[in-house]
C-alpha positions as CSV (number, residue, x, y, z in Angstrom):
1,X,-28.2,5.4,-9.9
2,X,-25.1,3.6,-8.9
3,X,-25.0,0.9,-6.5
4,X,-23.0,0.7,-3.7
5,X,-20.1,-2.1,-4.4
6,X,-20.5,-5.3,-3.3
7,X,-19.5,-6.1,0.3
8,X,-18.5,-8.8,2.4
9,X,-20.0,-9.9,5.7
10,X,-17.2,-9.0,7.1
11,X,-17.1,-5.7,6.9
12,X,-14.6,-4.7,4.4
13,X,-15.2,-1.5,2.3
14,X,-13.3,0.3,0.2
15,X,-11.5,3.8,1.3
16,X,-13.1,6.9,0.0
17,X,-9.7,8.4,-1.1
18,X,-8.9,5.3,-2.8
19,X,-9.8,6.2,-6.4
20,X,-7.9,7.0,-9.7
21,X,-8.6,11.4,-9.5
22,X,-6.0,11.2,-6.6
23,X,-3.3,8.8,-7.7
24,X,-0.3,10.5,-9.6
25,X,0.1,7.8,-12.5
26,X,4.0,8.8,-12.7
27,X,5.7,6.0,-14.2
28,X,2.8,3.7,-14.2
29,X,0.6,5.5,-16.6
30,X,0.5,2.9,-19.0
31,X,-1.8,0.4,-16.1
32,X,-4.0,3.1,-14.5
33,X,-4.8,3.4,-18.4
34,X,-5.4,-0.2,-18.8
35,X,-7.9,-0.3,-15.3
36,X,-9.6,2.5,-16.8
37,X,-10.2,1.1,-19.5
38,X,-11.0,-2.6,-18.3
39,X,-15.0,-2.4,-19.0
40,X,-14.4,-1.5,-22.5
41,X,-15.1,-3.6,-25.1
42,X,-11.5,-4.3,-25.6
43,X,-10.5,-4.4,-21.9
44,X,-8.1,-6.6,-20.5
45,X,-10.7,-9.2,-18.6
46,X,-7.1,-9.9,-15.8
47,X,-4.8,-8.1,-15.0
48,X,-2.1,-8.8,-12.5
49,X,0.1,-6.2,-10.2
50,X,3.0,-6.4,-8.5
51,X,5.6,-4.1,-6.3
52,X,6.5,-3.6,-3.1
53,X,4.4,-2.4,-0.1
54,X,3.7,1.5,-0.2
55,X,3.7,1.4,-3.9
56,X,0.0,2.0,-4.7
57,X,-1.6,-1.4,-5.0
58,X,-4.5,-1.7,-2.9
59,X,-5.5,1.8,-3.8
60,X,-5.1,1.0,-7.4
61,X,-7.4,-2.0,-6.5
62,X,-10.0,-0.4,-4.7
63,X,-10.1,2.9,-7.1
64,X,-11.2,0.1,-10.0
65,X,-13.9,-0.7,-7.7
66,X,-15.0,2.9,-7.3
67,X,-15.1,3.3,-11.2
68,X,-17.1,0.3,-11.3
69,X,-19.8,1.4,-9.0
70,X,-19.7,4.6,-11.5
71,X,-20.8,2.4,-13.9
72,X,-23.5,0.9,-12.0
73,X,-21.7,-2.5,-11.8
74,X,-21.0,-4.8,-8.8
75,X,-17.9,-5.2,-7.5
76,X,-16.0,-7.0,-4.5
77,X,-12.5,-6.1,-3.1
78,X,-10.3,-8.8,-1.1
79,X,-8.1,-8.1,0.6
80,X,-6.3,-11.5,2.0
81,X,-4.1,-9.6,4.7
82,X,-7.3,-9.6,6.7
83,X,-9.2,-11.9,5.2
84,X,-7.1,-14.7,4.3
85,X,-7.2,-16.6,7.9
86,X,-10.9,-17.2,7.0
87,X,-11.5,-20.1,4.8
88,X,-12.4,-19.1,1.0
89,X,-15.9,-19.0,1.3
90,X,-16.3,-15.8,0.1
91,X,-15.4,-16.9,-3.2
92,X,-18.6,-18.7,-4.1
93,X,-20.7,-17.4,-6.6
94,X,-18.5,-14.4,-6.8
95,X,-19.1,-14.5,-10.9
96,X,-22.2,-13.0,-10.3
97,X,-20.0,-9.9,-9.9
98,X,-18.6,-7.8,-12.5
99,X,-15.3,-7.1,-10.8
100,X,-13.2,-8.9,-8.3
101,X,-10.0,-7.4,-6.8
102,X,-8.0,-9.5,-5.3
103,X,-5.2,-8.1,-2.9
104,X,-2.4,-9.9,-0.9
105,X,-2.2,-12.7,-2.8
106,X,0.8,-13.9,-1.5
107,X,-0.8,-14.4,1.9
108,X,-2.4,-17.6,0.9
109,X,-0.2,-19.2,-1.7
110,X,0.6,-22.7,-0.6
111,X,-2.4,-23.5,1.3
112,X,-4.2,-26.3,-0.7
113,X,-7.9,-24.5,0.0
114,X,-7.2,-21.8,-0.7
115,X,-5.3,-22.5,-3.9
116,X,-8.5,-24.8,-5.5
117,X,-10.8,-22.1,-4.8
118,X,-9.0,-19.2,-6.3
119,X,-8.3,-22.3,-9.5
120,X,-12.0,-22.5,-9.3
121,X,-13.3,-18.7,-9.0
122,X,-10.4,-17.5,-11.8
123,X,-12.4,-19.9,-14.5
124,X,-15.9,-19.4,-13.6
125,X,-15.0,-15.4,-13.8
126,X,-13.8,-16.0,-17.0
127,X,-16.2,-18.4,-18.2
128,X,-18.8,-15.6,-17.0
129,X,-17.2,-12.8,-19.1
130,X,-16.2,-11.4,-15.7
131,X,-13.5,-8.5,-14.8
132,X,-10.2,-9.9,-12.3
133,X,-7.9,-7.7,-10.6
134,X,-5.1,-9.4,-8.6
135,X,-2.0,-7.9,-6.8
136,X,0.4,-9.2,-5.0
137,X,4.4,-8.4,-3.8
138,X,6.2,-10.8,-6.7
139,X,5.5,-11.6,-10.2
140,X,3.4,-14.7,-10.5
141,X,6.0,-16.8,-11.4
142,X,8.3,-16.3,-8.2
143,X,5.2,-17.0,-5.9
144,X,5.7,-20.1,-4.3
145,X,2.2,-21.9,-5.7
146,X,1.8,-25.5,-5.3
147,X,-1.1,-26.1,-7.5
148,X,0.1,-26.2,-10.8
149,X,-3.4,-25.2,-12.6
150,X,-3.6,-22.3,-10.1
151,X,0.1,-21.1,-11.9
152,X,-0.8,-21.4,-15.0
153,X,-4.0,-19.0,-14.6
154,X,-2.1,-16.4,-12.8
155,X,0.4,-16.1,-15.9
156,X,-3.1,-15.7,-18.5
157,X,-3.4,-11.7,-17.3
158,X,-1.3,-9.0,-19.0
159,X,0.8,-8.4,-15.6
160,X,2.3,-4.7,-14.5
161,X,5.1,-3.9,-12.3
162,X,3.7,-1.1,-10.1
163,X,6.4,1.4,-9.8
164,X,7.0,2.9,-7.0
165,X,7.8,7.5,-7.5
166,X,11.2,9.4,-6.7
167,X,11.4,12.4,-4.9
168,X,9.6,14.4,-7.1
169,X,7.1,12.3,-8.0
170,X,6.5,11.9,-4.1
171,X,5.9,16.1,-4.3
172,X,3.6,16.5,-7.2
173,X,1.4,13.3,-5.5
174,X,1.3,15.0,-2.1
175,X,0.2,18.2,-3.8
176,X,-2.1,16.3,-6.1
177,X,-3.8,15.0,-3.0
178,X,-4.6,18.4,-1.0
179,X,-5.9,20.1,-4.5
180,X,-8.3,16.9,-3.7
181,X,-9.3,17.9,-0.6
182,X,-9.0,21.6,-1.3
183,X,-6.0,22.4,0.0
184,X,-3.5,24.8,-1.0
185,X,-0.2,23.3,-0.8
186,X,3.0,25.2,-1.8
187,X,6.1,23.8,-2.6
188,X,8.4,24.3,0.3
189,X,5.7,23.5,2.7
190,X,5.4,20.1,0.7
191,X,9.0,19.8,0.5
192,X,8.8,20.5,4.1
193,X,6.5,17.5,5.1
194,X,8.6,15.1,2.6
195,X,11.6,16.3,4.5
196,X,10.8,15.6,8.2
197,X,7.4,13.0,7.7
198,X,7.7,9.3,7.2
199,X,8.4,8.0,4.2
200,X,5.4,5.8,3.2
201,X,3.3,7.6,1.0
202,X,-0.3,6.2,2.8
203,X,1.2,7.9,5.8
204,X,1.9,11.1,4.5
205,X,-1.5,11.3,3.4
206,X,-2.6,10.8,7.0
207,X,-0.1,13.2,7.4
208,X,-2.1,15.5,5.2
209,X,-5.6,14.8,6.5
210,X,-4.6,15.7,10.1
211,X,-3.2,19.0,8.5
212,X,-6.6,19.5,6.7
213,X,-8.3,19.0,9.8
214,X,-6.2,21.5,11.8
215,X,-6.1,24.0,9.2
216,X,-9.9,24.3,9.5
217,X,-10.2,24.0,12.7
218,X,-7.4,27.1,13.5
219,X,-8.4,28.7,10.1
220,X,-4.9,29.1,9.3
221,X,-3.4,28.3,5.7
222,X,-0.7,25.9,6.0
223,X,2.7,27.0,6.2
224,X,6.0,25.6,7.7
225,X,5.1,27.2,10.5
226,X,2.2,26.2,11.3
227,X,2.8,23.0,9.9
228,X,5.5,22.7,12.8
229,X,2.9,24.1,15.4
230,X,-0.2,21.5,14.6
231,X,2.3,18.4,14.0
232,X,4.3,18.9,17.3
233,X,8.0,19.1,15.0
């Protein structure tokens, strides 16, 4: 039986849309390969990402801890953009975990406590045998770290550049993720919500769920139409 990843106090979980059945690799095939492929016995124990926001990070992230909890091991997912005001206490002990996932790592760069504890956790995971995930907006070399120890260990992990998709990557991922939910989504109606919806890709999957929801709730198949109708455009 799997066990439910490890959580935080705080209350941070992972999203249950966040794994790697609906994310369209496109041009970064070669690192969903590589997270899938972490646990094996010729894994990558770190691995670093990088790109801009909307790009896929944190679901990348958080899908690695899903797969984990597949294979009935404990994981933890950070994500510093909420988390980081707090002191670093929640990075004791964490090598007792198989996985850590570190998001929004640029969020507490330059703070001195912050800095020694991640120094500290990054080598007990490793000495442990342990699995690190860490993403951030910039390579590791162009974040401003002050703690030259803490510099060095970020550049130890094989580091990826996640890509962001083009127009027609953006299509074949929105339809991706309605065959997820079970939706039938044809390609002028999906052209159709690229055309007039934000451009985000997290927000046109909202986009998407408050279709899915109407769709059920009316009993209607989605069309431009409709799509016009239950979206108020």
């Amino acid at each position: 039986m799997s066990r439910t990843p490890a959580q935080l106090p705080l209350g941070v979980g992972l999203r249950d849309d966040a794994t790697f059945v609906n994310f369209l690799p496109g041009p970064n095939a070669s690192l969903v390969d590589r997270l899938v492929h972490q646990f094996d016995d010729q894994g990558e124990p770190f691995l670093y990402l990088w790109g801009r926001p909307g790009v896929g990070r944190s679901h990348l992230l958080q899908a690695a801890c899903h797969a984990a909890s597949d294979r009935d091991l404990r994981s933890l997912y950070l994500p510093l953009e909420e988390l980081g005001h707090f002191p670093p206490l929640m990075l004791e002990e964490i090598e007792r975990l198989d996985l850590v996932a570190i998001d929004d790592l640029e969020r507490v760069v330059g703070r001195k406590r912050w800095e020694e504890a991640l120094f500290h956790a990054f080598n007990r995971l490793r000495d442990a045998g342990k699995r690190l995930l860490v993403a951030a907006e910039a390579p590791p070399r162009q974040l401003p770290v002050k703690l030259p120890d803490l510099a060095s260990r970020l550049s130890w992990g094989v580091t990826f550049h996640v890509q962001g998709l083009d127009d027609a990557g953006r299509l074949a991922a929105l339809q991706l993720r309605a065959r997820v939910r079970g939706m039938l989504l044809a390609d002028e109606v999906a052209r159709y919500i690229l055309h007039r919806g934000p451009r985000r890709l997290e927000e046109l999957f909202d986009v998407l769920e408050a279709l899915d929801r109407a769709s059920l709730s009316a009993q209607r198949r989605l069309t431009i139409p409709f799509v016009k109708q239950a979206l108020g455009w």
